[in-house]
C-alpha positions, 0 to 999 in steps of 0.5 A: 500500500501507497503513503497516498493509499494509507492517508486515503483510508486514515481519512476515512477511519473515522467515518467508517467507525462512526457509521458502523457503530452507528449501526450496531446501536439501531440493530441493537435497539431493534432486537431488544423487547424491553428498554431498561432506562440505563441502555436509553442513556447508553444509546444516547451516548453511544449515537452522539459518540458515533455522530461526532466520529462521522463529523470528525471524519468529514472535517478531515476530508476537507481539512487535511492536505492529500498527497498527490497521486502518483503514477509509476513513469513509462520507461527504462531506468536509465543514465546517459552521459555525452561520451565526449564530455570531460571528466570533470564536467562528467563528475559533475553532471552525475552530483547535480542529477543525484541529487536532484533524483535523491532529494526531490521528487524528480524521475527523470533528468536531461541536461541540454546545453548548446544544443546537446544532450549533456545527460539523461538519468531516471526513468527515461523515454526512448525518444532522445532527440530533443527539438526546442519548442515554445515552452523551452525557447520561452525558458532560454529567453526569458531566463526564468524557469517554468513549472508545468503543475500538471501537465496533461492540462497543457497543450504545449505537452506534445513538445516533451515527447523525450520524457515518459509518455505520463510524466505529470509535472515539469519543470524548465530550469535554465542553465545560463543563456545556453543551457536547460535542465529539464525535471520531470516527476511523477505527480502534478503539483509536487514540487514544493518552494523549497525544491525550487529553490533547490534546484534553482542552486544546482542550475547556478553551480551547472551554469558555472562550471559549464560555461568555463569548461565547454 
């Protein structure tokens, strides 16, 4: 069973224990001829009880935050690195997207710079080829990063066609003016502040030892 498929039943607990003893108290009072006053109070106390379990379970479908759902990626695991690259930028390439597969929620990783395929790590598609689109040129232009919370909702998905045919989020994260690290994930809305802000640290020390070295 999933963390989301354990927070799912946790909600309901209470709703289902509510209910059932709800249940059990009217079976109760139905096959009992002769109500002594004592089991009236019980009764009383037993539906008041099972009411405040169904009210708390409700407040907690609509109070507690649920994780996303996630999706298990169409692809191989796989690690890609451009065999004419240094030793040292190949080093380095490996750190940034260990960490970001160890430390986010990212699944897959590409790294283009100049217009080639620096590395592709994770789960990955068997489309290799990247061809910029609008979203990528935007990325490089702007020199700002794009996050696509969930990405069957965009139509300029079909330009993502090297990453696994359900990757659900993405983000687009420049590497100076020549570069893009591109980071899928296998839920929408996953990316938290902080992931940003992680990964947005990596790209500046990419930026730098990219442009010295390449």
């Amino acid at each position: 069973m999933t963390q989301s498929d354990q927070n799912k039943v946790l909600r309901m607990l209470p709703i289902i224990v509510g209910g059932l003893g709800g249940t059990l108290l009217m079976i109760n009072r139905f096959f009992t001829p002769d109500l002594l006053a004592s089991q009236a109070r019980s009764d009383v106390v037993g539906v008041i009880l099972s009411a405040f379990l169904i009210l708390t379970g409700l407040l907690w479908q609509q109070i507690q935050p649920r994780s996303p759902d996630t999706v298990k990626l169409i692809g191989e695991s796989g690690f890609e690195l451009l065999p004419e690259l240094s030793e040292m930028v190949k080093i380095e390439l490996a750190w940034a997207s260990s960490l970001l597969l160890t430390n986010t929620v990212t699944k897959t990783v590409i790294i283009w710079y100049q217009g080639k395929v620096l590395l592709r790590r994770g789960i990955l598609s068997p489309e290799s080829l990247i061809k910029p689109g609008a979203i990528f040129k935007r990325v490089l232009d702007k020199q700002k990063p794009i996050y696509l919370v969930d990405l069957k909702v965009y139509p300029g998905r079909i330009e993502f066609n090297y990453l696994p045919e359900n990757t659900q989020g993405i983000i687009c994260q420049p590497i100076g003016n020549n570069g893009v690290m591109i980071l899928g994930a296998n839920a929408p809305r996953s990316y938290t502040k902080q992931d940003e802000n992680w990964i947005s640290g990596i790209a500046d020390k990419l930026t730098d030892t990219l442009s010295k070295k390449l």
